[in-house]
C-alpha positions as CSV (number, residue, x, y, z in Angstrom):
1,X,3.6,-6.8,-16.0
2,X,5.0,-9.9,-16.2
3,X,6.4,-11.8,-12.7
4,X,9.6,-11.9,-14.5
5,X,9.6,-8.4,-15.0
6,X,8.0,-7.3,-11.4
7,X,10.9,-9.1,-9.8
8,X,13.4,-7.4,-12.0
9,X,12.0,-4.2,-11.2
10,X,11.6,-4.8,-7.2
11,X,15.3,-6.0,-7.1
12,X,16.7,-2.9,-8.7
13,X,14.6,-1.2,-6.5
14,X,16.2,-2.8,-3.5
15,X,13.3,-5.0,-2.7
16,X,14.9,-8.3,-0.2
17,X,11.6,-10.0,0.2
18,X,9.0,-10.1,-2.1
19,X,5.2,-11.1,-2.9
20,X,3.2,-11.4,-6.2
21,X,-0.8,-10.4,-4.5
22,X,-2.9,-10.7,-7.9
23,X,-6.7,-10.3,-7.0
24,X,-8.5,-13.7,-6.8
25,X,-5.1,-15.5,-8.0
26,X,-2.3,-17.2,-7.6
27,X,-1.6,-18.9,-11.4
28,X,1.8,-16.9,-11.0
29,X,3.0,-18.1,-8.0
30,X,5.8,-20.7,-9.5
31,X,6.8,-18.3,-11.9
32,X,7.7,-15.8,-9.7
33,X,9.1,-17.6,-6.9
34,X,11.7,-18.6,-9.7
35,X,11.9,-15.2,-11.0
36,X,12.8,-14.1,-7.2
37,X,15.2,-16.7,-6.9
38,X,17.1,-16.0,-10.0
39,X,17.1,-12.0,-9.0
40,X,18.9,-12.7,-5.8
41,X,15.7,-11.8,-3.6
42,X,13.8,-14.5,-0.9
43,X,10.1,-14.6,-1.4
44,X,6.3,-15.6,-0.5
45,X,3.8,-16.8,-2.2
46,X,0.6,-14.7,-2.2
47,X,-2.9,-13.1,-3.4
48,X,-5.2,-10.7,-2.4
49,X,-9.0,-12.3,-2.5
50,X,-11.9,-10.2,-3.0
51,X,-14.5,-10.6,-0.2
52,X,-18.2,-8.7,0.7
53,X,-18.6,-7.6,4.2
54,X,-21.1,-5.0,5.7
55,X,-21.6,-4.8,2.1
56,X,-18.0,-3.2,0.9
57,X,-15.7,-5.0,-0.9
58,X,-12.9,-5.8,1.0
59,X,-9.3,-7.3,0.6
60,X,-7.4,-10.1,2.6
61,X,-4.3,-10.8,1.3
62,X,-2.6,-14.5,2.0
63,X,1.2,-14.9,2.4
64,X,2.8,-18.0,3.0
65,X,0.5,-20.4,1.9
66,X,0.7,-23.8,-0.3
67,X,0.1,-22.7,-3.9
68,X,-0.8,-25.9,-4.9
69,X,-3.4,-26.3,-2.2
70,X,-6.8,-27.6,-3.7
71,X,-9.5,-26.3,-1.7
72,X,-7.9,-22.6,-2.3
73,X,-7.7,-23.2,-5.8
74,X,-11.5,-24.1,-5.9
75,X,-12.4,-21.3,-3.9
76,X,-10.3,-19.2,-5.8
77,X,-11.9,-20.7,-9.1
78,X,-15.4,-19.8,-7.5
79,X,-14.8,-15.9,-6.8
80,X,-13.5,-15.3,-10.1
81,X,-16.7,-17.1,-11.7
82,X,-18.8,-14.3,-11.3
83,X,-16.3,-11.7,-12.7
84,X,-17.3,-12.0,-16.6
85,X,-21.2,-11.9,-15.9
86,X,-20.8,-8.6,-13.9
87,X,-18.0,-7.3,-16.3
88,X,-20.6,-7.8,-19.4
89,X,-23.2,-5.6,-17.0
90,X,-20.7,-2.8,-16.8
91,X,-20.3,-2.3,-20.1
92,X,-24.3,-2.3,-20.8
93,X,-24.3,0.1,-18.2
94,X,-21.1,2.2,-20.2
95,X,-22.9,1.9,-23.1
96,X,-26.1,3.5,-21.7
97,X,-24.0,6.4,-21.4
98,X,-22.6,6.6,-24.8
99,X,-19.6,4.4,-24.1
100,X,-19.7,1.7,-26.1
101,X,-17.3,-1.3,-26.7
102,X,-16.2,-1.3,-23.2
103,X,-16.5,-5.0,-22.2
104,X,-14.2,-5.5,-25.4
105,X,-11.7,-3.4,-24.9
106,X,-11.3,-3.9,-21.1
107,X,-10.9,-7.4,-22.5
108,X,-7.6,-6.4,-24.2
109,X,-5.8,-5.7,-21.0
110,X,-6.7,-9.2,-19.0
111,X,-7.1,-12.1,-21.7
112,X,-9.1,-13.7,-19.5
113,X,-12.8,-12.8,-18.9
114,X,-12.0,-15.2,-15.3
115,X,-10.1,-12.5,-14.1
116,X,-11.4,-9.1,-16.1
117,X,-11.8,-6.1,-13.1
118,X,-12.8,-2.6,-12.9
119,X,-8.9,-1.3,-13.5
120,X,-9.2,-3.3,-17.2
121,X,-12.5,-1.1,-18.1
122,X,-10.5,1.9,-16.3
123,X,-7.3,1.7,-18.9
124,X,-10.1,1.3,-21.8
125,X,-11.6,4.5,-20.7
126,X,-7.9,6.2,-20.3
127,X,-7.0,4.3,-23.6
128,X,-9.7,5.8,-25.7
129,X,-10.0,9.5,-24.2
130,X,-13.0,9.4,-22.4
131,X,-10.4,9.7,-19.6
132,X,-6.5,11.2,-18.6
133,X,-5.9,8.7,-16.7
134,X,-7.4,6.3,-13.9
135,X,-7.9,8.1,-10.5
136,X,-9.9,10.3,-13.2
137,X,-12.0,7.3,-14.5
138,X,-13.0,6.3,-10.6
139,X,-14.2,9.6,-9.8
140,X,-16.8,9.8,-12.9
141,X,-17.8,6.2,-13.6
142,X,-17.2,2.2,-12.2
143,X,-18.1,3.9,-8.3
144,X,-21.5,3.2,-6.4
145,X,-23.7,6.0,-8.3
146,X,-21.6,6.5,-11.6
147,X,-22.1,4.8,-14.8
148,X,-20.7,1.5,-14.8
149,X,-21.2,0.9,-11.9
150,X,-22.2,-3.3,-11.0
151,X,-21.9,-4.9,-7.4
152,X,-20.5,-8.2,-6.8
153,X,-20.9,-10.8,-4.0
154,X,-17.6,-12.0,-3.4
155,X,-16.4,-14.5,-0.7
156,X,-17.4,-13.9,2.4
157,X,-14.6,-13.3,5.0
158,X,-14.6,-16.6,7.2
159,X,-13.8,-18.9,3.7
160,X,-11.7,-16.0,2.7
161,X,-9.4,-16.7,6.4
162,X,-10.3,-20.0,5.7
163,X,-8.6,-20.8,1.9
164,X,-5.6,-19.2,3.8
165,X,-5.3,-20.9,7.0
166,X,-5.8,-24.2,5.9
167,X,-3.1,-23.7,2.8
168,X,-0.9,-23.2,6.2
169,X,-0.2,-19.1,5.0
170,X,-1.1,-16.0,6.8
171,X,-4.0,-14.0,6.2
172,X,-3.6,-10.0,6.3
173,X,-6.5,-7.5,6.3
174,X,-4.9,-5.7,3.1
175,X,-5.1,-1.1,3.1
176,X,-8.0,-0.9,6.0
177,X,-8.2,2.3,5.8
178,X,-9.5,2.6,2.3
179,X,-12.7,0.9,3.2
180,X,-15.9,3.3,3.8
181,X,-17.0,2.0,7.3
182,X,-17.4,3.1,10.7
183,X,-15.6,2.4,13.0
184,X,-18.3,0.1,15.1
185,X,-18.1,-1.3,11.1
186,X,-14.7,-1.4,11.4
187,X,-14.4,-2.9,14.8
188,X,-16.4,-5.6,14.1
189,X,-14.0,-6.4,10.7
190,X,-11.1,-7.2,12.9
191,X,-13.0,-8.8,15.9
192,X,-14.5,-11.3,12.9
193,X,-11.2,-11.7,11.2
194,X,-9.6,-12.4,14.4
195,X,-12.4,-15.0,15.2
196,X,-12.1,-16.9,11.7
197,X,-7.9,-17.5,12.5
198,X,-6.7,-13.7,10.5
199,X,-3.2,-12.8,11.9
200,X,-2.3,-9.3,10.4
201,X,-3.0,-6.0,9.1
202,X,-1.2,-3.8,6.8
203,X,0.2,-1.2,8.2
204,X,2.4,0.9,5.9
205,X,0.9,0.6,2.5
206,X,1.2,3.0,-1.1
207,X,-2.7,2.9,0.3
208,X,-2.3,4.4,3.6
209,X,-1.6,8.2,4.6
210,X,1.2,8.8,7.6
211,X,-1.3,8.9,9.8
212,X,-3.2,5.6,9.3
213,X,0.5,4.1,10.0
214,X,0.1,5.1,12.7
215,X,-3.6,5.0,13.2
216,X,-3.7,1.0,11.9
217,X,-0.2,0.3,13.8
218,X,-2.3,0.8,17.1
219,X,-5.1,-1.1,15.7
220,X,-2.8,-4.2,15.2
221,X,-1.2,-3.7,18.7
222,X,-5.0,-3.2,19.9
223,X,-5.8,-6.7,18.3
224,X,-2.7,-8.8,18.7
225,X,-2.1,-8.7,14.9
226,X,1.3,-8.7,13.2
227,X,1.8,-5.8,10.7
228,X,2.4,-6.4,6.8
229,X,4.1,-3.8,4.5
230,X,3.0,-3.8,0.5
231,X,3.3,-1.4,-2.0
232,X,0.0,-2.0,-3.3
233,X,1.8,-1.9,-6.9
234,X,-0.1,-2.2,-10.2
235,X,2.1,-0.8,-12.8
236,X,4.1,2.2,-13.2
237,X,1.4,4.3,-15.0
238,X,-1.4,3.4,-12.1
239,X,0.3,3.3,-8.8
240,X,0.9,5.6,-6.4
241,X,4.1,3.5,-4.8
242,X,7.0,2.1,-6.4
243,X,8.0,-1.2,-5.4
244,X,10.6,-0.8,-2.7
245,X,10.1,2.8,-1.7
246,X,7.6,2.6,1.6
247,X,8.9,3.8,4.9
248,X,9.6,0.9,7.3
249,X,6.7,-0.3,9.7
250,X,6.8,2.0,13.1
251,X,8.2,0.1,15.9
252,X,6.8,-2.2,18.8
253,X,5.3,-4.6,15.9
254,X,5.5,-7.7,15.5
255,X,6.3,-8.2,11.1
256,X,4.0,-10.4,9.4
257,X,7.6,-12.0,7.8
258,X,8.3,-13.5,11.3
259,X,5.5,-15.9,11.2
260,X,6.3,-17.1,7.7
261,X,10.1,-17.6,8.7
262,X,9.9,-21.1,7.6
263,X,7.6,-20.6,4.3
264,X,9.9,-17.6,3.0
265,X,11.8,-19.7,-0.2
């Protein structure tokens, strides 16, 4: 969707304060801070960048930040570099197993091989049958194991924290409790983020079941961390959360939106 058209849909969905989080991104910011502005709504500026630790992918969104800021647009530049070489091994490894034309067709849904995922291959495969639809495709293919299947060395967290911090934004450790670790794994996530100048974790996410609110709302309290809120919304086909529609952040926390008092536009 269009920024244009997310902010319409947030706004009649009661949405007051809103972020666009594309993955290793932020080409949309201006677009739709003006698309906020014109539906009534205050917003942030944001992105969710891809980084490799304990060798899981992880997420750190940034809120707040300068969009314009250089050394987060080259280290932005850098992380998505790698995305068509490992997008052009997926689809070798598709066609291995009789899929064939995948690196084409995921193409169709991104435009740019910069920024081509594993949800682009996933609507190709729900597009031509091989799949019903997308939780289906990332049970039997694109998963450690399954055809499709290509690691990738993203950022690593400190630059991650680092792109953030010095673009004066906020970073967030985005849906922890989708990650595979355990929890001395996990532990040492948030005692590293912490370290590298991280400030908050989501806590009530379309990600998150109602017990890792709670679970991740003590974790921020345990850390000193201010809790985000995000819908984790793709597109109306693929998500699991409307934009607008999550329960409010348990109480006793501090909201990530109160340290970016003076960035929200």
């Amino acid at each position: 969707m269009t920024p244009e058209a997310l902010a319409e849909r947030a706004k009649t969905n009661g949405v007051e304060l809103w972020a666009l989080t594309d993955h290793d991104e932020i080409g949309g910011q201006h677009r739709a801070a003006a698309a906020a502005r014109a539906q009534g709504m205050h917003y942030l500026t944001g992105t969710e960048i891809s980084v490799t630790f304990a060798g899981e992918t992880v997420h750190i969104v940034g809120l707040g930040f300068d969009p314009d800021d250089a050394a987060m647009q080259q280290g932005l530049r850098n992380t998505r570099g790698g995305r068509e070489q490992r997008a052009m091994e997926m689809s070798d490894s598709l066609a291995k197993a009789g899929i064939r034309g995948a690196y084409e067709g995921a193409l169709k849904f991104v435009g740019n091989p910069d920024l081509i995922s594993r949800t682009h291959f996933a609507r190709f495969l729900v597009e031509t049958g091989v799949c019903k639809e997308t939780s289906e495709v990332f049970r039997k293919y694109l998963t450690e194991g399954k055809p499709g299947y290509v690691p990738h060395r993203w950022a690593s967290l400190q630059d991650a924290v680092a792109w953030i911090t010095s673009a004066k934004g906020v970073a967030v450790i985005a849906h922890p409790g989708r990650y595979k670790f355990t929890p001395n794994e996990e532990y040492a996530l948030f005692t590293e983020f912490k370290s590298h100048g991280g400030q908050a974790v989501e806590v009530v996410t379309g990600s998150h079941s109602t017990q890792e609110y709670v679970k991740y709302a003590e974790t921020a309290r345990e850390f000193g961390l201010a809790a985000s809120r995000g819908s984790d919304f793709h597109s109306p086909d693929e998500s699991h959360t409307d934009l607008g529609t999550l329960p409010f952040l348990p109480g006793h926390l501090t909201p990530v939106w109160e340290l970016l008092e003076d960035r929200i536009r």
